[in-house]
C-alpha positions, 0 to 999 in steps of 0.5 A: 626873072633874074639877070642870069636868065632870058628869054624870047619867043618866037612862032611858037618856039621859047628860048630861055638862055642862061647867061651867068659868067663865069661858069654858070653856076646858079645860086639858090634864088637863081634856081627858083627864078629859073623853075618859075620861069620854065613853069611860067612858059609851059603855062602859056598858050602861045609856046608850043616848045622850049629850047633851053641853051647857055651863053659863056664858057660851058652849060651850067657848072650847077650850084654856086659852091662859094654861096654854100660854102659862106651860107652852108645853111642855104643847102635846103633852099638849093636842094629846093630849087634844083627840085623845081627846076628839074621838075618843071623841065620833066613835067613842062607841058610841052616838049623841053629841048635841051642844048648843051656846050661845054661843061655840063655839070651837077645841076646842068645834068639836071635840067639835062637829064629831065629833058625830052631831047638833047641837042649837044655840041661837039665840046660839050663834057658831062660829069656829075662831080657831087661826091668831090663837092660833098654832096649827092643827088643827080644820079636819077637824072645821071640814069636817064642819059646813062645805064646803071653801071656807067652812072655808078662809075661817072657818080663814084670817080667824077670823071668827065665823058666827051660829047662824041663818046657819050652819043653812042650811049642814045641819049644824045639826038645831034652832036654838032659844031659849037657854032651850030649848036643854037640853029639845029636845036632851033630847027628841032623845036621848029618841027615840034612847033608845026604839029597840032600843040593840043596833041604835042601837049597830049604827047608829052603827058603820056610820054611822062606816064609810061616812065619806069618809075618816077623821076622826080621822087627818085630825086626826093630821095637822093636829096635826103642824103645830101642833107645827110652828106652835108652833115659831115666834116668832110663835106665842108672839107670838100667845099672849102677846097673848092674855093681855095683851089686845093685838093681836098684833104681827108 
């Protein structure tokens, strides 16, 4: 575990917070400490629900854009890592409940998309920016919060959608003020909690079975075209001008 990532447990119920100031954006050693970290609580006996929430300014802002940007080589091991997290999120063995404030962005869709409920505060935004970044990938989690056509335009224009506005697409289970925010996802898995775990665990295996489709290699194949992306000048271009702070230039 890294400094970026906690946890606490407690009658069953597994806090894990992310807590990586400024925005929470995760390197690519982060992303991996954090999928081993959801796949280490699904694991253990005693949790019988996760609740996954951040501390600072917003969710998570996603991949560390300067660390690609000095390391452009490391985009392998953040695609590898974004995979695990997702995945360890979408294939827990118990239920994954996810609350979100502020900015909820690239990798924060992600581990958002992947969950089992979403439990948002009335600030939080969502916005999968991957095309201004010169990348890809997202768009299969993006789908699970969204029907086809609201992706298409949310993953083409960039564009940010507000909690309340986004509630009325069904994928939102609460939206509440921000300071009650950490208590009504607590009070959920608390629920969960105090139902048999061995039919919880059952539950969420054949909750996952009967998906159209499946999820994870949906994503597989986004992620070859981030690698294609990657390839472009453009995609530096974009990079690059994220960490100057200017409007990138075609």
């Amino acid at each position: 575990m890294t400094n970026a990532i906690h946890t606490r447990l407690d009658a069953g119920i597994a806090e894990l917070v992310i807590d990586k100031p400024p925005v929470n954006a995760l390197d690519s050693a982060e992303w991996f400490a954090l999928a081993r970290t959801i796949d280490d609580l699904g694991a253990n006996p005693d949790v019988r629900v996760i609740v996954i929430r951040a501390e600072g300014r917003g969710f998570c802002a996603g991949v560390d854009i300067k660390e690609l940007d000095a390391h452009p080589e490391r985009i392998v091991a953040v695609n590898a890592g974004n995979y695990a997290t997702f995945k360890a999120v979408h294939r827990s063995p118990v239920p994954v409940i996810v609350a979100v404030h502020g900015f909820v962005l690239g990798g924060g869709i992600g581990i958002t998309g992947a969950a089992d409920i979403v439990v948002a505060a009335d600030c939080a935004t969502f916005a999968l920016p991957e095309v201004d970044r010169g990348a890809m990938g997202g768009g299969a989690h993006l789908q699970r919060l969204f029907p086809v056509q609201k992706v298409r335009y949310l993953f083409f224009t960039g564009e940010k959608i507000g909690a309340r506005e986004a509630e009325r697409y069904g994928f939102i289970e609460r939206v509440v003020p921000r300071g009650e925010l950490r208590e009504t996802a607590l009070g959920i898995a608390a629920k969960i909690a105090a139902k048999s775990p061995a039919m919880i665990r059952i539950a969420k295996e054949a909750l996952n079975g009967i998906e159209d489709g499946n999820l994870e290699d949906k994503y597989r194949w986004e992620q070859g075209f981030t690698l294609q992306a990657y390839t472009s000048p453009d995609s530096a271009e974009t990079r690059r001008a994220f960490v100057q702070k200017r409007d990138a230039k075609f």
